[in-house]
LUMPANU-757854 format. One record per residue: residue in one letter; residue number from 1; x, y, z of N, C-alpha, C in turn. Coordinates in steps of 0.1 Angstrom, whole numbers, always signed. Layout:
# residues N
(pt 'A'; NUM; (X; Y; Z); (X; Y; Z); (X; Y; Z))
...
END
This chain:
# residues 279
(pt 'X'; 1; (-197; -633; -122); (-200; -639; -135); (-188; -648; -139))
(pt 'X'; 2; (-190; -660; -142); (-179; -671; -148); (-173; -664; -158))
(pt 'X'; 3; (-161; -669; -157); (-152; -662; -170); (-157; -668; -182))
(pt 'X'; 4; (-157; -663; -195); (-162; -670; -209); (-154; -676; -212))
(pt 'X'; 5; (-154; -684; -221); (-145; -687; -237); (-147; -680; -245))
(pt 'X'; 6; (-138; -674; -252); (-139; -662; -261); (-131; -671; -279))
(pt 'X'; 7; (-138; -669; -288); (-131; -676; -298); (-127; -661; -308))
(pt 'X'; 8; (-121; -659; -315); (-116; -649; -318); (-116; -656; -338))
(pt 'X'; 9; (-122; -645; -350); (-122; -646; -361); (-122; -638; -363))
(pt 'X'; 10; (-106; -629; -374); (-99; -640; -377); (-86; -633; -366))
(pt 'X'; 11; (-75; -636; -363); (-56; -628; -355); (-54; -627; -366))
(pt 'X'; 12; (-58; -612; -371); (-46; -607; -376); (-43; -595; -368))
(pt 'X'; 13; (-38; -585; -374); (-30; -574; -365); (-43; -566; -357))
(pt 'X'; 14; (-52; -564; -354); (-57; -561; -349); (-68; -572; -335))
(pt 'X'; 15; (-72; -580; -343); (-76; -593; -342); (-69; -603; -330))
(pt 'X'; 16; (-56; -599; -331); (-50; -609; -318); (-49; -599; -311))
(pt 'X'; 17; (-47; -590; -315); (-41; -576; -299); (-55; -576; -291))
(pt 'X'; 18; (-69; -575; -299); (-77; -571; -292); (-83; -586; -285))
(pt 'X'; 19; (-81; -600; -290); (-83; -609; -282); (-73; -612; -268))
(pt 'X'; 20; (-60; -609; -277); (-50; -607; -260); (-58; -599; -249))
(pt 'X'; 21; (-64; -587; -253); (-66; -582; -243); (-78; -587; -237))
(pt 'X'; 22; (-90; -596; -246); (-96; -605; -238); (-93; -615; -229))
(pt 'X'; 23; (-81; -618; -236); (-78; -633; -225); (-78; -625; -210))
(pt 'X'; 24; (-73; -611; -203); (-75; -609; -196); (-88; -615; -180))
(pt 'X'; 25; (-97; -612; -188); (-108; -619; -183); (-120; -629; -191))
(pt 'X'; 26; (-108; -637; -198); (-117; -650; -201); (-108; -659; -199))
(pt 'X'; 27; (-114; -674; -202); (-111; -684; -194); (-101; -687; -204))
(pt 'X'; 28; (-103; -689; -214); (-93; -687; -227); (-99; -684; -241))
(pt 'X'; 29; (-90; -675; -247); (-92; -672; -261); (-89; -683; -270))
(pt 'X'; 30; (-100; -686; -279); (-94; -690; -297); (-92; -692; -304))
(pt 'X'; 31; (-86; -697; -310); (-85; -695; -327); (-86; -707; -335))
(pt 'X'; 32; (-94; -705; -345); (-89; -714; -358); (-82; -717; -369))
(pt 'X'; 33; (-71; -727; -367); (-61; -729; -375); (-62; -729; -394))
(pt 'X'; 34; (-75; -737; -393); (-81; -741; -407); (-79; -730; -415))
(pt 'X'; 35; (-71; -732; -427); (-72; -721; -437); (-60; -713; -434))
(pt 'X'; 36; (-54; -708; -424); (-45; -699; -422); (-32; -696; -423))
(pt 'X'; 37; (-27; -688; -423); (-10; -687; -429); (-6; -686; -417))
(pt 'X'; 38; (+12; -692; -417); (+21; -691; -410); (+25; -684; -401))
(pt 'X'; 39; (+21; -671; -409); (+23; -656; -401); (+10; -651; -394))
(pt 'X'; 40; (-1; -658; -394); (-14; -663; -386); (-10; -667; -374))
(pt 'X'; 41; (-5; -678; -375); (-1; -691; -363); (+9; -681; -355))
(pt 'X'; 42; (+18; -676; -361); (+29; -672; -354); (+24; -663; -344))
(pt 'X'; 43; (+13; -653; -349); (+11; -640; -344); (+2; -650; -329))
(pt 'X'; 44; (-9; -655; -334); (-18; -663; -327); (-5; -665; -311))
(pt 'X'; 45; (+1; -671; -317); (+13; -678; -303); (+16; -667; -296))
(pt 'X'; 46; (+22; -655; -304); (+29; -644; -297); (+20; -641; -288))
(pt 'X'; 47; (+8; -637; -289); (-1; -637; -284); (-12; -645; -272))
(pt 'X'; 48; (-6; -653; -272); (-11; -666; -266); (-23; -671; -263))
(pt 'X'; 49; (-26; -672; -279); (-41; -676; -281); (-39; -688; -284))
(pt 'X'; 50; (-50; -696; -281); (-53; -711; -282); (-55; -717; -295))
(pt 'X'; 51; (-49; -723; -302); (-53; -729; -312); (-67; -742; -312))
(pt 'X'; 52; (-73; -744; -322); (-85; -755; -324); (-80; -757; -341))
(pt 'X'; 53; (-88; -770; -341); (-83; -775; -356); (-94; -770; -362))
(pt 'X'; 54; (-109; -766; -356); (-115; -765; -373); (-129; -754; -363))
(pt 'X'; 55; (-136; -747; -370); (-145; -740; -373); (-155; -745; -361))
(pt 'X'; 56; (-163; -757; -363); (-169; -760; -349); (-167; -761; -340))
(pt 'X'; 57; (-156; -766; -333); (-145; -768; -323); (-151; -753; -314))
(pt 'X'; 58; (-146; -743; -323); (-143; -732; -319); (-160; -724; -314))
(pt 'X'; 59; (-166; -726; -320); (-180; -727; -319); (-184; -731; -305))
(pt 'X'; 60; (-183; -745; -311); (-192; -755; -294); (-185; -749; -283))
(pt 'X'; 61; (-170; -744; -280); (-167; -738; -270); (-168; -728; -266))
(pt 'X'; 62; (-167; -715; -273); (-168; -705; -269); (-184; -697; -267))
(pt 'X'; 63; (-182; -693; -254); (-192; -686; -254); (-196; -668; -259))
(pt 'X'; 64; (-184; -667; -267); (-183; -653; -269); (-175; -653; -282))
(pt 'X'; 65; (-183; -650; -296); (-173; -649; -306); (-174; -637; -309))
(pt 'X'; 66; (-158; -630; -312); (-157; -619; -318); (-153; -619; -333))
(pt 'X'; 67; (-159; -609; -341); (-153; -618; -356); (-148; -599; -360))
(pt 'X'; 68; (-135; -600; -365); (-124; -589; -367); (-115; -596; -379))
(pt 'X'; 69; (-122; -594; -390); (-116; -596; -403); (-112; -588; -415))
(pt 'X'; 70; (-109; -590; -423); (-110; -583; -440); (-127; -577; -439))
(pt 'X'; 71; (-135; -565; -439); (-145; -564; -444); (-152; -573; -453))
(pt 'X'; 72; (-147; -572; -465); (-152; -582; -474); (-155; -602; -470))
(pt 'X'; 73; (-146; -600; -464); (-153; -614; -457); (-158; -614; -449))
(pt 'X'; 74; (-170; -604; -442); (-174; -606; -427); (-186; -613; -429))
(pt 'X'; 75; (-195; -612; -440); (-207; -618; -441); (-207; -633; -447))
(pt 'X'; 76; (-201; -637; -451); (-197; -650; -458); (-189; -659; -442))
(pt 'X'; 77; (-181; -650; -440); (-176; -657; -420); (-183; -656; -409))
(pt 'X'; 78; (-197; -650; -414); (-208; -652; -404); (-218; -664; -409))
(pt 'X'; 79; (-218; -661; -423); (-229; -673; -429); (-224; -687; -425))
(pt 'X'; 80; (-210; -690; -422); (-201; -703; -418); (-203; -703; -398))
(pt 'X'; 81; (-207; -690; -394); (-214; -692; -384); (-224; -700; -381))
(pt 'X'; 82; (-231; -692; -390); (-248; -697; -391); (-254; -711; -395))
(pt 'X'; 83; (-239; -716; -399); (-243; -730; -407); (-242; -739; -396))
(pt 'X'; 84; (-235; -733; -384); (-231; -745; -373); (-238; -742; -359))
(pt 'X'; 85; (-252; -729; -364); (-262; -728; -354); (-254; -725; -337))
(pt 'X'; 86; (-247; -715; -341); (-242; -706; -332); (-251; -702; -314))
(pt 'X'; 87; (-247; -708; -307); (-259; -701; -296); (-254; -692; -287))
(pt 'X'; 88; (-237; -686; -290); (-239; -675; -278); (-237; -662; -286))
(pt 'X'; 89; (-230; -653; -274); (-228; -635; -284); (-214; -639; -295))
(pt 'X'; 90; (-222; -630; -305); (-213; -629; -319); (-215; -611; -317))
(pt 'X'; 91; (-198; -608; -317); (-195; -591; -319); (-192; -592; -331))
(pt 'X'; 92; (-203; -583; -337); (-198; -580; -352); (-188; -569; -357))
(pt 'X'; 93; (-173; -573; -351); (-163; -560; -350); (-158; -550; -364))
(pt 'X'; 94; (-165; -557; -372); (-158; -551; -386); (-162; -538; -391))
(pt 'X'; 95; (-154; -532; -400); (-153; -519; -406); (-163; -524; -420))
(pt 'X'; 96; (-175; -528; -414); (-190; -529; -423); (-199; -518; -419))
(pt 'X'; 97; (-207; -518; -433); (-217; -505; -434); (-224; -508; -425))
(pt 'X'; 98; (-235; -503; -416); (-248; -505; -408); (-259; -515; -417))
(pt 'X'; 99; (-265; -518; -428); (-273; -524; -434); (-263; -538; -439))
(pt 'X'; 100; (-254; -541; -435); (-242; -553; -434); (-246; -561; -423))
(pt 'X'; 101; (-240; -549; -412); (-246; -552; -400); (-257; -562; -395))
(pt 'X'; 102; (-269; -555; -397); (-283; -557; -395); (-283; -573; -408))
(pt 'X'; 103; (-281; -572; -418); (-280; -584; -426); (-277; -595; -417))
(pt 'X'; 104; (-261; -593; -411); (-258; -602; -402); (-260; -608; -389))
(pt 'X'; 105; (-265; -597; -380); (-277; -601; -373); (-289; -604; -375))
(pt 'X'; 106; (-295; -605; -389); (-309; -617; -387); (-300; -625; -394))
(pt 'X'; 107; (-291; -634; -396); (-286; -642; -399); (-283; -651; -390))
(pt 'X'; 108; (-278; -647; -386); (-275; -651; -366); (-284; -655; -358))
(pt 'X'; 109; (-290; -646; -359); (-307; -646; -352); (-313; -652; -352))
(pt 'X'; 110; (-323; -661; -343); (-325; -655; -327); (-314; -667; -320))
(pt 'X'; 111; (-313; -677; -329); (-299; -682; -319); (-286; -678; -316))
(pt 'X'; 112; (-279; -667; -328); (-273; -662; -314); (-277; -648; -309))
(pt 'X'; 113; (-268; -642; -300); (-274; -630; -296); (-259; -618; -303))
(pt 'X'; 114; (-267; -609; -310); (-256; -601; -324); (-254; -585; -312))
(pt 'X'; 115; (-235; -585; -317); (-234; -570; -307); (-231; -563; -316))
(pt 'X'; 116; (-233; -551; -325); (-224; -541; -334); (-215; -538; -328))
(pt 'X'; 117; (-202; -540; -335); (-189; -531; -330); (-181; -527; -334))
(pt 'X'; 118; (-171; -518; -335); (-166; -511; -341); (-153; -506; -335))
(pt 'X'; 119; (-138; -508; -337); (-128; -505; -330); (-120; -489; -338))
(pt 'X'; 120; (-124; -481; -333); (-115; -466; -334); (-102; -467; -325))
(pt 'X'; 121; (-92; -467; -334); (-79; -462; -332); (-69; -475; -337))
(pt 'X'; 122; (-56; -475; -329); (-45; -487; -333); (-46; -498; -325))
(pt 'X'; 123; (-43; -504; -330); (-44; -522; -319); (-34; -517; -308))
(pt 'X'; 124; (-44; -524; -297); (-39; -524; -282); (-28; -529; -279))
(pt 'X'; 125; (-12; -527; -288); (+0; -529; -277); (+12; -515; -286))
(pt 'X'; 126; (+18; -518; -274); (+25; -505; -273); (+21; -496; -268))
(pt 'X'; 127; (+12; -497; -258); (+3; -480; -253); (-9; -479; -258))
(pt 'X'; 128; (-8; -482; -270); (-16; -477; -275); (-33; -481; -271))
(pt 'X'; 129; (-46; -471; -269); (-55; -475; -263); (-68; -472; -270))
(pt 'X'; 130; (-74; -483; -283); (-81; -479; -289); (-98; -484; -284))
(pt 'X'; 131; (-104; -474; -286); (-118; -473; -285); (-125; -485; -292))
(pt 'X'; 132; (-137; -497; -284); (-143; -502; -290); (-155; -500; -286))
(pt 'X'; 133; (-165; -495; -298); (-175; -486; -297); (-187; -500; -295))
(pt 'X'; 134; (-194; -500; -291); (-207; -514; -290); (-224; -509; -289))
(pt 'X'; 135; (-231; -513; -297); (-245; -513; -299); (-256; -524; -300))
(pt 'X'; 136; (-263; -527; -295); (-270; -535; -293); (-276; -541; -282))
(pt 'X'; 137; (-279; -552; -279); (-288; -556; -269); (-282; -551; -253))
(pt 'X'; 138; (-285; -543; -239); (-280; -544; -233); (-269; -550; -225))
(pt 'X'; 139; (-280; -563; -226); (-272; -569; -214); (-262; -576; -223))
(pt 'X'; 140; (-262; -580; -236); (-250; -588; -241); (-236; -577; -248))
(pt 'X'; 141; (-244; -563; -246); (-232; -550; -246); (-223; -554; -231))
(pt 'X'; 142; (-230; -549; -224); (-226; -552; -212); (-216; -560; -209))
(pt 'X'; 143; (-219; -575; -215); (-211; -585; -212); (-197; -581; -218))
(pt 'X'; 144; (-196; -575; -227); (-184; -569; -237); (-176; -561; -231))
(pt 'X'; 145; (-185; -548; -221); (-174; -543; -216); (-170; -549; -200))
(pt 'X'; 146; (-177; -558; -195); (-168; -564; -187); (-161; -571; -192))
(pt 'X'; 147; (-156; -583; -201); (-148; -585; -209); (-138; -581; -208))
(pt 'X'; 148; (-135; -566; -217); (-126; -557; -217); (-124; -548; -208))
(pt 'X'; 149; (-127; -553; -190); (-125; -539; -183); (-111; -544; -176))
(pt 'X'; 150; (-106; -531; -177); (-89; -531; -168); (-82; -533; -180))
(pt 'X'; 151; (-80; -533; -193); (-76; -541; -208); (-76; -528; -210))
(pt 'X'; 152; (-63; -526; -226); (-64; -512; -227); (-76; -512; -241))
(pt 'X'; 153; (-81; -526; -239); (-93; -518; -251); (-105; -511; -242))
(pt 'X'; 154; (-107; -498; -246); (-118; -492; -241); (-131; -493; -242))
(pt 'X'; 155; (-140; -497; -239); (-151; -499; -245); (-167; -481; -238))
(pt 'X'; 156; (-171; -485; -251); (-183; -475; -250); (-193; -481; -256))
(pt 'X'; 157; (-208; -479; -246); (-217; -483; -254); (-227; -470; -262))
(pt 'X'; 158; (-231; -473; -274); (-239; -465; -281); (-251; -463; -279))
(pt 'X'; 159; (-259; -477; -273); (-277; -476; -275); (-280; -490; -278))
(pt 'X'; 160; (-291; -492; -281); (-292; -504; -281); (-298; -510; -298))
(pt 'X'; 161; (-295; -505; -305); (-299; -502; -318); (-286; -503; -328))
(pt 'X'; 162; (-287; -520; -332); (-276; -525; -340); (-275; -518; -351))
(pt 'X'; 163; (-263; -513; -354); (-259; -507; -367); (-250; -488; -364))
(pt 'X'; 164; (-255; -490; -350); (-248; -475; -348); (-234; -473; -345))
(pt 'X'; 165; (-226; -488; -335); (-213; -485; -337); (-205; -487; -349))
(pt 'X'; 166; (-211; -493; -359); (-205; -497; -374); (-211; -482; -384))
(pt 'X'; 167; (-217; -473; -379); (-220; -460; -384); (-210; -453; -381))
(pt 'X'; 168; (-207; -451; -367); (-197; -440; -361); (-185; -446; -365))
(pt 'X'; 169; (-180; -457; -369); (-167; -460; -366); (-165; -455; -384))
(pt 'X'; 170; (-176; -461; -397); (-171; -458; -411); (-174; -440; -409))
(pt 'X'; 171; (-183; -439; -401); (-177; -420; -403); (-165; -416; -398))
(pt 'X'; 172; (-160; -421; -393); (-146; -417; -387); (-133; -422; -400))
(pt 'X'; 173; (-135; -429; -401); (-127; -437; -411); (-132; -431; -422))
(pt 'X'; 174; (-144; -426; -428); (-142; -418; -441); (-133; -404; -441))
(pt 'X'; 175; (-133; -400; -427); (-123; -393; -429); (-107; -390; -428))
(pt 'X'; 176; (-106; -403; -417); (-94; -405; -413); (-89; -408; -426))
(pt 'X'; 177; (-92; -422; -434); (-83; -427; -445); (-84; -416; -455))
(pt 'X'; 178; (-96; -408; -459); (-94; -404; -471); (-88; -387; -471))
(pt 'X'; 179; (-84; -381; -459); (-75; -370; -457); (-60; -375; -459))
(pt 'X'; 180; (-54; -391; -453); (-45; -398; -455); (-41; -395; -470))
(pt 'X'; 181; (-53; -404; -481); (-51; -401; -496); (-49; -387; -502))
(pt 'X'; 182; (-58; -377; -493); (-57; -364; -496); (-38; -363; -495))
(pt 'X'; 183; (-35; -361; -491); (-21; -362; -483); (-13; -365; -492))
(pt 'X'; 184; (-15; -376; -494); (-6; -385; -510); (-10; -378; -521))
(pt 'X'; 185; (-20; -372; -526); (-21; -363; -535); (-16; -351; -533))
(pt 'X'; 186; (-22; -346; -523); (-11; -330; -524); (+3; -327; -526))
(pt 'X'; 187; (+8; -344; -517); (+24; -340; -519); (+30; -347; -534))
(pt 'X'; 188; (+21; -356; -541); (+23; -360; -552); (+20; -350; -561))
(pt 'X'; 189; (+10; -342; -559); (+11; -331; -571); (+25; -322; -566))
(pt 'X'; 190; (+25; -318; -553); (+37; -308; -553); (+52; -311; -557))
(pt 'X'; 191; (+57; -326; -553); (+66; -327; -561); (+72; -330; -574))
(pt 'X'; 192; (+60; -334; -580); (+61; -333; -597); (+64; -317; -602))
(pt 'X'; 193; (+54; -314; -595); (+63; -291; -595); (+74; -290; -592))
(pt 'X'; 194; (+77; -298; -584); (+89; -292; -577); (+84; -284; -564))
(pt 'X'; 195; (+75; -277; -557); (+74; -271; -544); (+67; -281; -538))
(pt 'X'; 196; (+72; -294; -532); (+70; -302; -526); (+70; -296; -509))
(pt 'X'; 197; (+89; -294; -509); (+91; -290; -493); (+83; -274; -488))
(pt 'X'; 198; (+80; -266; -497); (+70; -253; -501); (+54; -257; -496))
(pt 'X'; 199; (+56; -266; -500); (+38; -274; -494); (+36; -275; -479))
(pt 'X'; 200; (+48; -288; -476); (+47; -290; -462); (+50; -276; -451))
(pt 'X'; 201; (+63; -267; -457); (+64; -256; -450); (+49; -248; -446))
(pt 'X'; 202; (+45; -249; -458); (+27; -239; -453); (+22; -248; -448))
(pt 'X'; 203; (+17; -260; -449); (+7; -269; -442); (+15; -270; -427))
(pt 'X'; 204; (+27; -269; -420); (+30; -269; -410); (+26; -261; -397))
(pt 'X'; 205; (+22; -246; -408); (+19; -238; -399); (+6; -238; -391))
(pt 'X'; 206; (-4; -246; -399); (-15; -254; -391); (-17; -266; -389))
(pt 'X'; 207; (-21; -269; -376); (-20; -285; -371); (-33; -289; -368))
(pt 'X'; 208; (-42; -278; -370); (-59; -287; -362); (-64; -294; -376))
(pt 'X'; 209; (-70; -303; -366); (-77; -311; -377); (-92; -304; -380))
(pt 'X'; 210; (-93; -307; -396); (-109; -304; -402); (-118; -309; -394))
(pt 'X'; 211; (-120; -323; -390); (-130; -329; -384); (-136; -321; -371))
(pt 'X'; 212; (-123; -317; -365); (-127; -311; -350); (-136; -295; -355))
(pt 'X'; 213; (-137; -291; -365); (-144; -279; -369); (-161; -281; -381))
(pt 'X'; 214; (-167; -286; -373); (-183; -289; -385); (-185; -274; -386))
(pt 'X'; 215; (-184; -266; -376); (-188; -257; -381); (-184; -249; -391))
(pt 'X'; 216; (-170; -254; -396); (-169; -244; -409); (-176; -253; -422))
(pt 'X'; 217; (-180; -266; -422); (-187; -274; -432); (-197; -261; -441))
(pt 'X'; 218; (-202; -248; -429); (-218; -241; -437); (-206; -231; -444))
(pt 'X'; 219; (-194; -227; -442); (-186; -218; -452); (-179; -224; -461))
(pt 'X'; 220; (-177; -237; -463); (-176; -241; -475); (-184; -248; -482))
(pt 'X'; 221; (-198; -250; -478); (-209; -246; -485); (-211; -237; -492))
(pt 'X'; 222; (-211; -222; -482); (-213; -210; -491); (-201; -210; -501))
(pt 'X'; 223; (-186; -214; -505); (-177; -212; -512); (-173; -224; -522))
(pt 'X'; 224; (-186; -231; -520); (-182; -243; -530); (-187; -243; -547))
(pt 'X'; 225; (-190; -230; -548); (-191; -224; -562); (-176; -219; -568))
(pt 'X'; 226; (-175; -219; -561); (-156; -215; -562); (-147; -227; -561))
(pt 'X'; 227; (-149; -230; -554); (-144; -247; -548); (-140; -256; -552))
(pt 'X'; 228; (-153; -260; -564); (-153; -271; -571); (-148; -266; -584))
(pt 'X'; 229; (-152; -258; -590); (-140; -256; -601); (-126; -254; -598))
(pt 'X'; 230; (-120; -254; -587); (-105; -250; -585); (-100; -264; -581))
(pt 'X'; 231; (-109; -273; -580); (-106; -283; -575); (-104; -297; -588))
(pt 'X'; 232; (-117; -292; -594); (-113; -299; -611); (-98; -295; -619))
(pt 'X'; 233; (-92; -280; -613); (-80; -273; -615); (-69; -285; -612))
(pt 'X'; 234; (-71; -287; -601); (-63; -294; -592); (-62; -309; -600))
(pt 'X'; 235; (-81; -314; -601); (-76; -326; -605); (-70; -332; -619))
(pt 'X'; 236; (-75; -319; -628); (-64; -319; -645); (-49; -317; -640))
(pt 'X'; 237; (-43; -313; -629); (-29; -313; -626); (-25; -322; -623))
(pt 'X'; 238; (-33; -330; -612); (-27; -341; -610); (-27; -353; -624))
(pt 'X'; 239; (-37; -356; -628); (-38; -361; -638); (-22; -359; -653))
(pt 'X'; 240; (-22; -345; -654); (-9; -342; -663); (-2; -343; -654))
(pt 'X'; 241; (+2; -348; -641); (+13; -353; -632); (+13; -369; -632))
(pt 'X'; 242; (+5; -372; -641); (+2; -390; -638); (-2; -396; -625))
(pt 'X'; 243; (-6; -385; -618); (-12; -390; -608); (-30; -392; -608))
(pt 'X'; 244; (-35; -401; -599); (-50; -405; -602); (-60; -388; -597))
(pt 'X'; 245; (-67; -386; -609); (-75; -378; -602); (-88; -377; -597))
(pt 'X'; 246; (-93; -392; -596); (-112; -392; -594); (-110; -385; -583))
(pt 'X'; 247; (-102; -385; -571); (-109; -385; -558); (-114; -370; -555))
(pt 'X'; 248; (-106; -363; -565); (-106; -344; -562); (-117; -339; -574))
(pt 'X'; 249; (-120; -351; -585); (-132; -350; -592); (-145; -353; -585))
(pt 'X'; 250; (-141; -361; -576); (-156; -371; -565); (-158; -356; -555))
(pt 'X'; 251; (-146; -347; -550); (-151; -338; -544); (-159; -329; -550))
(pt 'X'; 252; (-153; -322; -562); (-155; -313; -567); (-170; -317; -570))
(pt 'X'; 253; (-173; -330; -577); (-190; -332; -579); (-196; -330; -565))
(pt 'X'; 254; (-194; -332; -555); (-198; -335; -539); (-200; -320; -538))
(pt 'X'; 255; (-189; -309; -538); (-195; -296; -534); (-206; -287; -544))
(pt 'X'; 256; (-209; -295; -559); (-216; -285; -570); (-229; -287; -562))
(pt 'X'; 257; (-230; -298; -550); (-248; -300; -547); (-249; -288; -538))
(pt 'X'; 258; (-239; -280; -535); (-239; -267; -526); (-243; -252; -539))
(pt 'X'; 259; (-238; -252; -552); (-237; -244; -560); (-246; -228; -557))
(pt 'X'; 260; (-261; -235; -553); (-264; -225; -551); (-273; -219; -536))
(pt 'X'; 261; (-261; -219; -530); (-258; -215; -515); (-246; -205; -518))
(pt 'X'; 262; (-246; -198; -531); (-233; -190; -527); (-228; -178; -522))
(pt 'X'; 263; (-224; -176; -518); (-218; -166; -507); (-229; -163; -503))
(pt 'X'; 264; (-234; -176; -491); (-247; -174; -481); (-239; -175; -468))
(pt 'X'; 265; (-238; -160; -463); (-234; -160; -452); (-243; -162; -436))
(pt 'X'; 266; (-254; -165; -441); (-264; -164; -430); (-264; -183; -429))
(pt 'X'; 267; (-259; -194; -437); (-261; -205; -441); (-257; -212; -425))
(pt 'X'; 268; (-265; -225; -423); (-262; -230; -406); (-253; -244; -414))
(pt 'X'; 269; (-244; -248; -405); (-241; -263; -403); (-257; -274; -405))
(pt 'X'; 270; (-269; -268; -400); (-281; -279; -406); (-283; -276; -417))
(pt 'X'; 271; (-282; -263; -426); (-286; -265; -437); (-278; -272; -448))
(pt 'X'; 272; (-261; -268; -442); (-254; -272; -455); (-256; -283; -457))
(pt 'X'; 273; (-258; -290; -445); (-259; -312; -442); (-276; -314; -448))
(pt 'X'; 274; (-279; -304; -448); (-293; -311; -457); (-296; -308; -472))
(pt 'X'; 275; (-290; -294; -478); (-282; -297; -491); (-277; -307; -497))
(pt 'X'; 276; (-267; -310; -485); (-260; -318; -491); (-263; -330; -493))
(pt 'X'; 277; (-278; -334; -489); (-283; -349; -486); (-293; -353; -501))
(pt 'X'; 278; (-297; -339; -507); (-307; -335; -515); (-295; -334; -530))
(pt 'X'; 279; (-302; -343; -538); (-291; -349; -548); (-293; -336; -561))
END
């Protein structure tokens, strides 16, 4: 298979690492100048991605666009696709919902051909070796992970049913970022007490992550009649700490849809997930 042209939207810190590791096996990566800052261009270079002066340029040549932006602009930077009748694969790499997704593949559609994608973990330098998850049409998956084979971006395909690597990647990310914020709250409430280093000393003594355990999801089900009021506890604290409290109020409402599951010891991991689906 000929090597592609790969055009890359937009280098930023993720965005160039992961087209660097395209240039591997393309003819050359990228980029458009138009609109961009300093610290754009610069990265772009470090990188040694190709500059083009404008939007179609980058189009008529490449036969492979990846578009890795701001979320909020991914559909508005595909509609500027769509305006210049795009005919090869567009990876839709962004941290967008699945009904984003699918939006932006019939947008696309049928002239170009749309991959879901989704990158789990840190941009590819330094070691570092993150997962990019892909859904959609076979053979234009396919083409993606030859692309990126021998590269430390990893690639996995999902199925062929756009919208599933942009599922798996915001499930991962609802937890990764918002245990992060958890984090910033617990140690912001503890050092307004004062038992800040008292905090971390106990939380040190355990290292596994929640995520790696669903199965305890069906016992804090059964204990979320307890839960949620200790948790509105929590978030009147933080609040008389001047810190923000919705997020430990957004849980506390999240576990009342369990209320009456309480102390159900016989309760499965399917039931609590279907509770909890039932408003």
């Amino acid at each position: 298979m000929d090597q592609p042209t790969v055009g890359i939207l937009h280098p930023g810190s993720m965005g160039a690492a992961v087209a660097a590791c395209a240039a591997t096996n393309a003819a050359a990566v990228l980029w458009c100048e138009t609109g961009r800052s300093a610290a754009s261009a610069a990265r772009a270079a470090r990188f040694g991605l190709t500059p083009v002066s404008a939007l179609p340029e980058l189009l008529d040549r490449s036969d492979i666009v990846i578009s890795l932006c701001p979320p909020a602009a991914a559909e508005d930077l595909a509609s500027d696709v769509a305006e210049h009748a795009f005919t090869g694969l567009y990876v839709e790499a962004n941290a967008i919902n699945p009904e984003r997704v699918r939006r932006i593949a019939e947008l696309l559609e049928p002239s170009a051909t749309v991959v879901d994608g989704g990158v789990v973990g840190s941009p590819p330098v330094g070691g570092k070796t993150p997962t990019l998850y892909l859904s959609g049409p076979a053979a234009a998956a396919e083409r993606i992970e030859v692309l990126f084979g021998g590269t430390a971006v990893r690639t996995a395909v999902l199925g062929t049913e756009v919208g599933k690597a942009s599922a798996l990647k915001l499930s991962y990310a609802s937890f990764q970022k918002t245990s992060r914020v958890l984090v910033a709250l617990a140690v912001g409430m503890a050092r307004e007490y004062g038992v800040d280093q008292e905090l971390i000393e106990v939380a040190s003594r355990r290292t596994d992550s929640y995520l790696s355990e669903p199965q305890y999801v069906a016992k804090t089900a059964a204990r979320a009649w307890r839960w949620g009021p200790e948790l509105e506890e929590a978030a009147d604290a933080l609040a008389a700490a001047g810190l923000p409290p919705e997020m430990l109020r957004a849980a506390a409402s999240t576990l009342a849809r369990w209320n009456d599951a309480k102390d159900d010891g016989k309760l499965t991991l399917t039931d609590a997930l279907d509770r909890l689906a039932q408003p």
